[in-house]
N, C-alpha and C positions, 0 to 999 in steps of 0.2 A: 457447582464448581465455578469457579472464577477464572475469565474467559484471561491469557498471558495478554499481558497491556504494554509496549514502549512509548518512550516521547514521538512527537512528530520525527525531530532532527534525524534520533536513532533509524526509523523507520524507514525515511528517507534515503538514507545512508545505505541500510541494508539493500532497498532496490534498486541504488544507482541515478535518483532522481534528485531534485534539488527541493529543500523545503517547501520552497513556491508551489511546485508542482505539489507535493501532499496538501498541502491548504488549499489549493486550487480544488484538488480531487474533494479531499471533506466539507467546503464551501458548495458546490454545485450537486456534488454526486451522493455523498453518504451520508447516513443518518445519524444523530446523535447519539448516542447509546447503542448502537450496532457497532459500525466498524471505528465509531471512536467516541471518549468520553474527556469531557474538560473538568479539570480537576485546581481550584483556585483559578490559575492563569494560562495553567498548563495541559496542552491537549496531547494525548496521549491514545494510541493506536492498539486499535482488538486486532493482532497479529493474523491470528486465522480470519477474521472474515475482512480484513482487508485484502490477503491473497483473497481471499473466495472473489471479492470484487474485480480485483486485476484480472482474475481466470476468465470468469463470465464478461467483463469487458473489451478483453481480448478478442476473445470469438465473435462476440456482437461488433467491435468494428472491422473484424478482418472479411465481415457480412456485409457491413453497412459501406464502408472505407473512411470511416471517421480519422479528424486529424488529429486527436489526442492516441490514436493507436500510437504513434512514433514514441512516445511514452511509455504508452503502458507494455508496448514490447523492447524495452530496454530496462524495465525495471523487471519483467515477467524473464527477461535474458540473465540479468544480476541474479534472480532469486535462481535459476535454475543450475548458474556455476557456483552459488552457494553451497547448492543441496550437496553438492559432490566433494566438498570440504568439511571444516571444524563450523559446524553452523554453532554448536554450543558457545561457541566463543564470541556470539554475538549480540 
């Protein structure tokens, strides 16, 4: 099965982050072909294991008190007043 893929932009959008911030995260943190794959010019996000990422990153800096938490709990904030909406619509 074929893991649901959006652009960066979309992606972004959906967690309340700014592009930057998703480039930032797939530049340092994620691996090619997991939580995203670049297609011609265009990089595009494996939806579920990018959450998986945000999740497990969450916990590990609210351990560590890393300064990219302030991110990744405003995106992990966005995605959770999603769930309780029209996510389809997204």
């Amino acid at each position: 099965m074929i893991a649901p893929v959006i652009s960066r932009e979309a992606f972004a959008d959906r967690v309340g982050v700014s592009d930057d911030v998703v480039r930032g995260w797939s530049q340092r943190h994620w691996t090619k072909g997991v939580e995203f794959v670049v297609i011609g010019r265009i990089t595009m996000i494996n939806v579920e294991a990018a959450d998986n990422w945000l999740m497990s990153h969450q916990e590990s800096n609210s351990k560590a008190g890393a300064t990219e938490s302030e991110y990744t709990t405003r995106a992990l904030g966005s995605r959770r007043l999603l769930r309780g909406h029209a996510i389809s619509a997204i």
